[in-house]
N, C-alpha and C positions, 0 to 999 in steps of 0.2 A: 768828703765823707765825714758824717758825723760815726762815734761808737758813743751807742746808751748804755751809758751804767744802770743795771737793775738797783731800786729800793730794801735796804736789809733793814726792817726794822728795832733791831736788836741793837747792842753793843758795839760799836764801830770796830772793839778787838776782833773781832769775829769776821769782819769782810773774808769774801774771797775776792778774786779775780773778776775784773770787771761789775763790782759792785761800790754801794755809797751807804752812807750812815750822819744825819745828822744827833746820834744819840753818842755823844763826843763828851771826855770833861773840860775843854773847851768851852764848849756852846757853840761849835764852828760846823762846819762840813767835814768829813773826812771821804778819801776817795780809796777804792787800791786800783791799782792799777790794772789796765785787759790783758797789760803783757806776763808782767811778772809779777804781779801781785803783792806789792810791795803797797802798804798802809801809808797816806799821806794827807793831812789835814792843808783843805785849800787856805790860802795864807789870803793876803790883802791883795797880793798880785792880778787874783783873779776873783771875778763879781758871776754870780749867776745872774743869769735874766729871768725873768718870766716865763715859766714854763720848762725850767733847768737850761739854758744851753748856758756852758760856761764858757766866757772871753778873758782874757785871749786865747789863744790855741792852748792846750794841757800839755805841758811837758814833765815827763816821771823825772823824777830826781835821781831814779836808780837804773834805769834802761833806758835805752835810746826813742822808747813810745815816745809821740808827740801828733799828737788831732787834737781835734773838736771834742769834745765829748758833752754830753748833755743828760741829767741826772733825772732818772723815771721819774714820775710822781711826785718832784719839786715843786714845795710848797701845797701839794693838796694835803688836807686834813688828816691825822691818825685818827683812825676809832680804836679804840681799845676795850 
């Protein structure tokens, strides 16, 4: 089973629950998590692919979550 993180355009402060945010000050990804919604910037560990699936399996640093997950609309264009 994959879980899709919906695209929050905004602030990655701002996630909720099972959502993503590349508007980081990083320049990174940030994910929260589906379970507990706990804010976490994907590290080096893990590489998106084309078309968002992230490898390895996602595991929350703060709950026992761990799947697939795969980030909406990864890498398509903002219009603004």
């Amino acid at each position: 089973m994959v879980v899709t993180l919906k695209r929050l355009l905004t602030d990655a402060r701002r996630l909720t629950a099972g959502e993503w945010s590349d508007d980081t000050q990083s320049g990174g990804v940030a994910v929260s998590c589906p379970d507990c919604g706990e804010i976490f910037d994907l590290d080096d560990t893990y590489r998106v692919m084309p078309g968002g699936r992230v490898s390895p399996v996602w595991s929350c640093p703060a709950c026992p979550f761990l799947n697939f997950i795969e980030l909406e609309a990864f890498g398509e264009p903002v219009l603004r």
